[in-house]
C-alpha positions as CSV (number, residue, x, y, z in Angstrom):
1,X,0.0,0.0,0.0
2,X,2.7,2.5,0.8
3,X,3.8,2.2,-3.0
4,X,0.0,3.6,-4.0
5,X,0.3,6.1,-1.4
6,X,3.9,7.2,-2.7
7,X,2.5,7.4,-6.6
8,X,0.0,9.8,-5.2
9,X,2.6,11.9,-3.9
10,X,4.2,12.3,-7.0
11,X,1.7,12.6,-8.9
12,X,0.4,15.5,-6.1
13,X,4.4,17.1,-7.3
14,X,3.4,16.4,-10.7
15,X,0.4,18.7,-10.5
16,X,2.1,21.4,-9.0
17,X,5.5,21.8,-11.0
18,X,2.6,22.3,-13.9
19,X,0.5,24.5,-12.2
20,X,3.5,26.7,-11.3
21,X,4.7,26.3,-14.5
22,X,1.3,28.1,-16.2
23,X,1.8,30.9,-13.3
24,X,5.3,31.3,-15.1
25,X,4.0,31.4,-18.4
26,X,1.0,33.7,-17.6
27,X,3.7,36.1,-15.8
28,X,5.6,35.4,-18.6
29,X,2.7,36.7,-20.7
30,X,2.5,40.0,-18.7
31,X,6.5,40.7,-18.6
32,X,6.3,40.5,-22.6
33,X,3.2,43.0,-22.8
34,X,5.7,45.4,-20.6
35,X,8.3,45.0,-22.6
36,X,6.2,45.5,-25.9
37,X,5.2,48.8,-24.3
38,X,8.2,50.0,-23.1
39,X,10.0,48.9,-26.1
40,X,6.9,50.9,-28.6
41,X,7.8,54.2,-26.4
42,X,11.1,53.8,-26.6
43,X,12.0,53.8,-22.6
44,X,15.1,52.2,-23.6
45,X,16.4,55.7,-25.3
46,X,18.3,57.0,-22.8
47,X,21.9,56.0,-24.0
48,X,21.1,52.2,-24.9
49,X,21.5,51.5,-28.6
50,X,18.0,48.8,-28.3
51,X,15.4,48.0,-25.6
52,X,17.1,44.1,-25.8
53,X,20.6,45.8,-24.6
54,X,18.6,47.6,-22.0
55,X,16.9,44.7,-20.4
56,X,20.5,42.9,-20.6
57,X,21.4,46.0,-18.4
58,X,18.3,46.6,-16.5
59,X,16.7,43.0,-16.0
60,X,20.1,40.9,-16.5
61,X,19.0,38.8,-19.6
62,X,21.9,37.0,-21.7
63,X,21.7,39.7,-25.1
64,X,20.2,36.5,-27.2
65,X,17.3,36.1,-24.4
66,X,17.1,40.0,-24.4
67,X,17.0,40.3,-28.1
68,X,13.9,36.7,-28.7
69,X,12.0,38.3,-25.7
70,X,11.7,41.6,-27.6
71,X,11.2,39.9,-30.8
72,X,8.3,37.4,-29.0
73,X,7.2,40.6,-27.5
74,X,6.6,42.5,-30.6
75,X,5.4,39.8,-32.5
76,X,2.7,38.8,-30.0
77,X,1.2,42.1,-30.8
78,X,0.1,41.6,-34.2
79,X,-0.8,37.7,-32.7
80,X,-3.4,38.1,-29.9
81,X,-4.4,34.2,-29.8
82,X,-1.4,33.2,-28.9
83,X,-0.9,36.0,-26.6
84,X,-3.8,35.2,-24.4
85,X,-3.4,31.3,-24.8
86,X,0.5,32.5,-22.8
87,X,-1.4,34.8,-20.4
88,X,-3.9,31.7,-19.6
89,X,-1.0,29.4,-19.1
90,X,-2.4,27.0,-21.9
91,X,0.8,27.5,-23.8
92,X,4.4,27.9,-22.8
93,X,6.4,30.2,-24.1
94,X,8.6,27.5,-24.9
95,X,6.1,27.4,-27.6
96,X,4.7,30.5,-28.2
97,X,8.6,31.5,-28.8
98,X,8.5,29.0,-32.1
99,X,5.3,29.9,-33.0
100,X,5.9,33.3,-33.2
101,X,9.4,32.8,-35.8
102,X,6.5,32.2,-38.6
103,X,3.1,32.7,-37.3
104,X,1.0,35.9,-39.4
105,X,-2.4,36.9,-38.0
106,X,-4.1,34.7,-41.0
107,X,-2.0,31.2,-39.8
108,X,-2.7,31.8,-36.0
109,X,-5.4,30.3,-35.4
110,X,-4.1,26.8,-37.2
111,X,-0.4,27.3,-35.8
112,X,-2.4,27.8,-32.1
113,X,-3.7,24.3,-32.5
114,X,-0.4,22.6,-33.4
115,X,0.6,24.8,-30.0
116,X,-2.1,23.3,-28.1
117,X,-1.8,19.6,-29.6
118,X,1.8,19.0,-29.6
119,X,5.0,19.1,-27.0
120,X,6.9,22.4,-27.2
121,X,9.6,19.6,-28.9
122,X,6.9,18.9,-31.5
123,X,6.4,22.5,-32.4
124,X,10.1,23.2,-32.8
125,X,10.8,20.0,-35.1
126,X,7.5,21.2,-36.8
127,X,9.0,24.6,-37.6
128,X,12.2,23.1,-39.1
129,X,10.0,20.8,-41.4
130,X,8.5,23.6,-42.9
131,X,11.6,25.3,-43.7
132,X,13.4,22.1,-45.2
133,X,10.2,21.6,-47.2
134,X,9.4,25.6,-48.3
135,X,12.9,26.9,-47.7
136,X,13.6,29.9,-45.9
137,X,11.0,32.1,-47.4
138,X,7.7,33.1,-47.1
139,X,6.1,33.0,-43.2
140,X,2.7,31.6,-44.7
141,X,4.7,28.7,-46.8
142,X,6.6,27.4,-43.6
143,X,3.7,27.4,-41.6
144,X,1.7,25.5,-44.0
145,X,4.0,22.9,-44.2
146,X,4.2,22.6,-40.8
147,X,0.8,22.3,-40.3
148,X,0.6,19.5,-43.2
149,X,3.6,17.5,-42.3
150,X,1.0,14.5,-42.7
151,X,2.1,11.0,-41.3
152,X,4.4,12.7,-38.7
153,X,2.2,14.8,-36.9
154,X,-0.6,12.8,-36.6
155,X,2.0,10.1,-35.2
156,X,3.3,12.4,-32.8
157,X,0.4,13.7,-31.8
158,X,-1.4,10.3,-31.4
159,X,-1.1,10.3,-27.5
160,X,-0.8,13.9,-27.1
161,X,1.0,15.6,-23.9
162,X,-0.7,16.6,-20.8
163,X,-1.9,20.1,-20.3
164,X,-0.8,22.3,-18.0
165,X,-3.7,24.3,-15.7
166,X,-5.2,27.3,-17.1
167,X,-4.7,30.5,-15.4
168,X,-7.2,33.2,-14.6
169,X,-6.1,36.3,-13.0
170,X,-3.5,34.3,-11.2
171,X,-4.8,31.4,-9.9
172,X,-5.6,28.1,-11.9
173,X,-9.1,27.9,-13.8
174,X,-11.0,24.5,-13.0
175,X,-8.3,22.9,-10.5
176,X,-5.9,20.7,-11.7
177,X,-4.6,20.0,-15.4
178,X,-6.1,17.2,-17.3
179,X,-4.6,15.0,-20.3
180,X,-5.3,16.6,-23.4
């Protein structure tokens, strides 16, 4: 019996490292509107050459982290799906950072379900299929070949991962996470 009552326990950690995680990505979600803001007024103009080498300064971000939050930052502006699907925890921005490499307003809504269906793995491997099949160039044409990458999506996706909490206003929506 103590084996059962040992499994709970983990899987009692289990639900918490993911409902902490969702907090992260809905503070996450809020840090990138600041930055968005701040970057748009140009609060980084007071003898920094970007707002990425300000927050290296200011927040203590490596310049590459500085310089993908402001890009994820901007982006998610012209993306508000995948903004509030971040803000609600649903996504990580593990994901919503891919995403946002090739995602327009007109591919969001399909590029949001690959999100929501796949690990943040699958979404990466996902992106780089639909460069090696479209090349380098247009947004739409990658993310159209991701989202038709036949056979091996629907092989990855065939057990699909578990999904972390939602987040409302700070606190989880509905309890606990649930398999997808």
């Amino acid at each position: 019996m103590q084996n059962s009552s040992s499994d709970r326990d983990v899987d009692r950690l289990g639900d918490e490292i993911a409902e902490l995680s969702a907090h992260l990505d809905a503070a996450t979600a809020r840090l990138l509107d600041l930055i968005r803001e701040f970057d748009a007024r140009a609060g980084w103009n007071t003898g920094f050459r970007s707002c990425a080498a300000w927050l290296s300064w200011r927040v203590g971000f490596a310049p590459g982290a500085a310089r993908e939050h402001v890009r994820v930052a901007r982006a998610l502006g012209t993306l508000p799906r995948l903004s509030q699907a971040l803000a609600r925890g649903e996504l990580s921005y593990a994901k919503v950072r891919e995403l946002t490499r090739v995602a327009t307003p007109e591919t969001e809504e399909r590029l949001l379900a690959v999100g929501r269906a796949g690990t943040a793995e699958h979404v990466e491997r996902q992106r780089d299929v639909g460069r090696t099949r479209h090349g380098a160039g247009r947004a739409a044409g990658r993310a159209r070949g991701r989202l038709h990458a036949g056979k091996m999506l629907q092989e990855e996706l065939h057990a699909g991962p578990r999904r972390k909490p939602r987040v409302e206003a700070g606190r989880p929506a509905g309890g606990a996470w649930a398999p997808s």
